[in-house]
C-alpha positions in Angstrom: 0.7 11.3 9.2 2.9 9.5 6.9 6.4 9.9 7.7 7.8 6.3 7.3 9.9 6.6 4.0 10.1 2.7 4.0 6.2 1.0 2.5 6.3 -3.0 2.7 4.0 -5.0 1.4 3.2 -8.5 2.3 3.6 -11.5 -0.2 0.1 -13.0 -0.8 0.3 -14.7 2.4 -1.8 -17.9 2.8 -1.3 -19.7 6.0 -1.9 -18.1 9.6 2.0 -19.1 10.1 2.7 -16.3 6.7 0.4 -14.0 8.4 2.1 -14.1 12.3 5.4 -14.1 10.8 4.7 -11.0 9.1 2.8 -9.5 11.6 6.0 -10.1 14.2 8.7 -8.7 11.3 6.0 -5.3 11.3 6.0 -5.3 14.8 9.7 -4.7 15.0 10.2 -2.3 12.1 9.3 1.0 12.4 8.0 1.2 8.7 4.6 1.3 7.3 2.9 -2.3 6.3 0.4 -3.5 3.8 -1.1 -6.7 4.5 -2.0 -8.4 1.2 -4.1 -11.5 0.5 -7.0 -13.3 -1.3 -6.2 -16.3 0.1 -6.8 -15.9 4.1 -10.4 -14.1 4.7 -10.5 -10.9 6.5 -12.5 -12.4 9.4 -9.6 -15.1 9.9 -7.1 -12.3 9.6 -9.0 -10.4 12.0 -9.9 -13.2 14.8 -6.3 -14.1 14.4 -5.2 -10.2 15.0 -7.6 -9.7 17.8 -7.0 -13.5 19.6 -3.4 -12.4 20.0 -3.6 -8.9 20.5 -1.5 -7.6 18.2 -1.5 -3.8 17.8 0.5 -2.3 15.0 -0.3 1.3 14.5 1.2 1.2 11.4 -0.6 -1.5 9.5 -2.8 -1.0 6.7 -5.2 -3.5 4.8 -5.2 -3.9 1.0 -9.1 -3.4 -0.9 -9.0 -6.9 -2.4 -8.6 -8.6 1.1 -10.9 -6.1 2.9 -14.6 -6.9 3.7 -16.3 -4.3 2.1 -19.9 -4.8 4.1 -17.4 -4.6 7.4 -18.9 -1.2 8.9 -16.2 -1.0 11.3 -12.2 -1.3 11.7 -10.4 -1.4 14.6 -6.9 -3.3 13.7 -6.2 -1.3 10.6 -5.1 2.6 10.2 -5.5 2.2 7.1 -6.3 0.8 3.8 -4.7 0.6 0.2 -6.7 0.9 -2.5 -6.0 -1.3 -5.9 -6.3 0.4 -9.3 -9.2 -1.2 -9.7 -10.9 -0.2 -6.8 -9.4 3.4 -7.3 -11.3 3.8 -10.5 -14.7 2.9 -9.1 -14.3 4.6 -6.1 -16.1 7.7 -5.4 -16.4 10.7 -2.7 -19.3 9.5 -1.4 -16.8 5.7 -0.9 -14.2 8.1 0.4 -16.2 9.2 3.0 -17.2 5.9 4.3 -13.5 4.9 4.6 -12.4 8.1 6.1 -15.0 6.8 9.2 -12.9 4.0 9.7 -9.3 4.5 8.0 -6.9 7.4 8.9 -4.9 6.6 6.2 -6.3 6.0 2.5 -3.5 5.1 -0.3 -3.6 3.4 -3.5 -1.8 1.8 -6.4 -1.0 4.0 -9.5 0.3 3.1 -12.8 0.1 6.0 -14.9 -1.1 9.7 -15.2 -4.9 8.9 -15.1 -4.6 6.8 -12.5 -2.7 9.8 -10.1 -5.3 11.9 -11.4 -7.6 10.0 -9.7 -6.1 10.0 -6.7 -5.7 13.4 -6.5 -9.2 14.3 -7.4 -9.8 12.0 -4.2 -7.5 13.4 -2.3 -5.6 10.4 -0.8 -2.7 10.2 1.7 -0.4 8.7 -0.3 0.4 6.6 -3.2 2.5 4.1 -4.8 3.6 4.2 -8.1 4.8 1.2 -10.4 6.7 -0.3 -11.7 9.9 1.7 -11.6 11.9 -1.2 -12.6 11.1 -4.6 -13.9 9.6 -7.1 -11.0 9.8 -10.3 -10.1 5.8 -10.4 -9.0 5.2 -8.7 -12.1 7.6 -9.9 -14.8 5.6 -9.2 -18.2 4.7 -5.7 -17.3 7.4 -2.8 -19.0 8.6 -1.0 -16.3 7.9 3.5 -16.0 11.8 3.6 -15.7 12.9 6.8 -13.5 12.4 9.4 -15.9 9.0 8.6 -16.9 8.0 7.6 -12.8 10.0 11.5 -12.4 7.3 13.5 -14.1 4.5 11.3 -13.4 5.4 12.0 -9.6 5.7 15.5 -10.6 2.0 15.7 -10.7 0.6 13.8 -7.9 -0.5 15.6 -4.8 -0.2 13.0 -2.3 2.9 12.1 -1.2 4.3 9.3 -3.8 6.4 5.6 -2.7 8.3 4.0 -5.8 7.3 0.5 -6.4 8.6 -2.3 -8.1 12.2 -4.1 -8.7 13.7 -2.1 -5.5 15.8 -2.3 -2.6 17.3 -0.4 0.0 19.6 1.0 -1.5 17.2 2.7 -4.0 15.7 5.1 -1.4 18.3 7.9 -2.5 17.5 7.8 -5.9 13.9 7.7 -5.6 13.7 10.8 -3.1 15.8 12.2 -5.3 13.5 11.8 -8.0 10.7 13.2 -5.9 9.1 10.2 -4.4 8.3 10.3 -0.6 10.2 6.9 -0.3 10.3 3.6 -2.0 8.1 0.1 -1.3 8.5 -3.2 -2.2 7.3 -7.0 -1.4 10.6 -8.9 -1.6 13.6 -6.8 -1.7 13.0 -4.9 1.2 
């Protein structure tokens, strides 16, 4: 189900004008879209969604904005998993999302990490950070050798993460990544 080579990933958005601007750009883009915040509660992102009703059947929630005691979804298809969130999540975690996401990703950052989500089985991935990042400046980036044979073992399919653009698509498929993701550059 994930054949947009293209992942893009809000800023951390904190006004309803952030949140319908972004929604509009997703609803004109055939790519796949995380919505990420901690500053705008799910329910107001959710009233807001359903108020205007706004379907985007590509749009995806990240963990530290979802409710967790929200037994049911109807605006997202699916939901992206932080690291930290990926280590304490479990099969028995994994089946309760799979009632209400199609779609379960998450973010990586090294070999144990894609480990993890393999032993889950998740739909897809990102890895980071390829290259250095503005959100991220003081992190050292994988570089594309090292991001190369840690995409080597993943099982789901893998987006590159971090300090892209456009024009980095080639070199990540190349490198065997599904497609490339970003929150600014793309």
């Amino acid at each position: 189900m994930v054949n947009y080579k293209i992942y893009k990933i809000s800023s951390n958005l904190s006004s309803l004008s952030q949140l319908k601007k972004f929604l509009k750009e997703a609803l004109n883009e055939s790519y796949i879209y995380q919505l990420r915040t901690n500053l705008l509660s799910f329910e107001k992102i959710s009233t807001y969604i359903e108020n205007n009703i706004i379907e985007i059947p590509q749009l995806m929630i990240n963990s530290s904005t979802f409710n967790w005691s929200q037994k049911h979804n109807k605006y997202f298809v699916g939901i992206h998993l932080t690291s930290k969130h990926l280590k304490m999540c479990s099969h028995a975690d994994m089946t309760s999302l799979r009632k209400q996401f199609k779609l379960i990703s998450a973010s990586c950052h090294n070999v144990e990490e894609v480990g993890l989500a393999n032993k889950l089985e998740l739909d897809f991935i990102t890895l980071s950070p390829i290259q250095h990042t503005s959100s991220h400046p003081e992190v050292k980036p994988l570089g594309w050798t090292v991001a190369k044979n840690i995409v080597r073992i993943a099982n789901p399919k893998v987006y590159a993460l971090g300090g892209l653009n456009l024009l980095d698509l080639t070199r990540a498929c190349n490198n065997g990544f599904w497609g490339i993701s970003g929150i600014s550059k793309l």
